[in-house]
C-alpha positions in Angstrom: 17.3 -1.4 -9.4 13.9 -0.2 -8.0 13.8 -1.6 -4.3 10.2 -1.2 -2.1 10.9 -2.0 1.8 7.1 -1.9 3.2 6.8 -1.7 7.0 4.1 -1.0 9.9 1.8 -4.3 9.6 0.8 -6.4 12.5 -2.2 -7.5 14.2 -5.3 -4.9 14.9 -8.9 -5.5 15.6 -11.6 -5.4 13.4 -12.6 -1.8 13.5 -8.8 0.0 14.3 -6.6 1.6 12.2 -3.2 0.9 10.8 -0.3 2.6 9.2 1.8 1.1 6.4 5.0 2.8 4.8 7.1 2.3 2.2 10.6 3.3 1.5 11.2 3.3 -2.1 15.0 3.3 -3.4 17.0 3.0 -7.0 14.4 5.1 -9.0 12.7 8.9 -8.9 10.3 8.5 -7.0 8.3 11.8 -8.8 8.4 10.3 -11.6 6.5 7.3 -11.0 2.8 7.1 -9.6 2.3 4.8 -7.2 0.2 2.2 -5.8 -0.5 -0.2 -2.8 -1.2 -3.9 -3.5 -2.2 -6.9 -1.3 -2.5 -10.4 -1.8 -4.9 -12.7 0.8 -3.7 -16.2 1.0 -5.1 -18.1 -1.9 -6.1 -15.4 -4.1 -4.3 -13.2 -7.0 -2.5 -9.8 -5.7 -4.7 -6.6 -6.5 -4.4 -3.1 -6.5 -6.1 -0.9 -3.7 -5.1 2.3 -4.1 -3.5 4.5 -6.8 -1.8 8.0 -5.9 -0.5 10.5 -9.0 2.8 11.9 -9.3 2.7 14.6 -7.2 -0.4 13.4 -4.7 -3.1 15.0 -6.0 -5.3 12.5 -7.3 -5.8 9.2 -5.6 -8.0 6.2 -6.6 -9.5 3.1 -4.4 -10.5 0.1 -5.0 -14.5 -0.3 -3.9 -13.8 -2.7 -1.6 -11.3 -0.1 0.4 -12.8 3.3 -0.9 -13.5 5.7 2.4 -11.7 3.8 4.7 -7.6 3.8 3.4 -6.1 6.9 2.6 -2.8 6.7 0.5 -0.4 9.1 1.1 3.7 10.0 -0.5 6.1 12.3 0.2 8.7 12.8 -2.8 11.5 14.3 -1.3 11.8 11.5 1.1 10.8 9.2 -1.5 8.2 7.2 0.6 5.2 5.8 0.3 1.9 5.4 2.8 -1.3 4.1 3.4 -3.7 4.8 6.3 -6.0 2.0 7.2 -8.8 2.9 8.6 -12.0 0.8 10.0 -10.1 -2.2 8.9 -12.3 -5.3 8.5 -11.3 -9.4 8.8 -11.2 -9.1 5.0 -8.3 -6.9 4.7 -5.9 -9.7 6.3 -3.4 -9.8 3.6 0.3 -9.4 2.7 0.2 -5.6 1.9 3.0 -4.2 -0.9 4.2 -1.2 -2.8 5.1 -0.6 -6.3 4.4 1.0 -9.1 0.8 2.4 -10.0 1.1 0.7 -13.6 0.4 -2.9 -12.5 3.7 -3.4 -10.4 6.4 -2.8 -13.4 9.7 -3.2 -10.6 10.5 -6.3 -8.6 8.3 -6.7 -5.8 9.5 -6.0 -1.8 8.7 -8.8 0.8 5.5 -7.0 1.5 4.3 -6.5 5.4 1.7 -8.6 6.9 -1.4 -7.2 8.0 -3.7 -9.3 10.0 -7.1 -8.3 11.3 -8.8 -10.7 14.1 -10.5 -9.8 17.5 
């Protein structure tokens, strides 16, 4: 059973930078590409960024694109994102899983709140 334990959220100012991981468990992680979701209260969860099977391709969402970085390390079967520049409208519940639309059960996410 796939499990996604995301961590690192909290409060930061418009502007700052965050760091979310994820530690994935009960599947290979090299086998799977993966992906960072969020969902804002009162709207749908959506994908923000996409990273290949071994890292070497990564794609963003335009509302994200050139200011999160997504990031995985295989052999200790994690998952990251770098938040960077983060803006009021990132505020959301921020979760892993995999990079085809979120095939496993999902984790309890990790809150990310931007405010000044």
């Amino acid at each position: 059973q796939a499990r996604f334990v995301e961590s690192g959220g909290g409060l930061v100012q418009p502007g700052g930078s965050l760091g979310l991981s994820c530690a994935v468990s009960g599947i290979t992680l090299r086998f799977n590409s993966m992906a960072w979701y969020r969902q804002a209260p009162g709207k749908e969860r959506e994908q923000v960024a996409n990273i290949s099977l071994r890292g070497e391709e990564a794609q963003y969402s335009d509302s994200v694109k050139g200011r999160f970085i997504i990031g995985r390390d295989n052999a200790k079967s994690m998952v990251y994102l770098d938040m960077n520049n983060v803006k009021p409208e990132d505020t959301a519940v921020y979760f892993c899983n995999s990079g085809s639309g979120g095939i496993y059960p999902w984790g309890q996410g990790t809150q990310v709140t931007v405010s000044s």
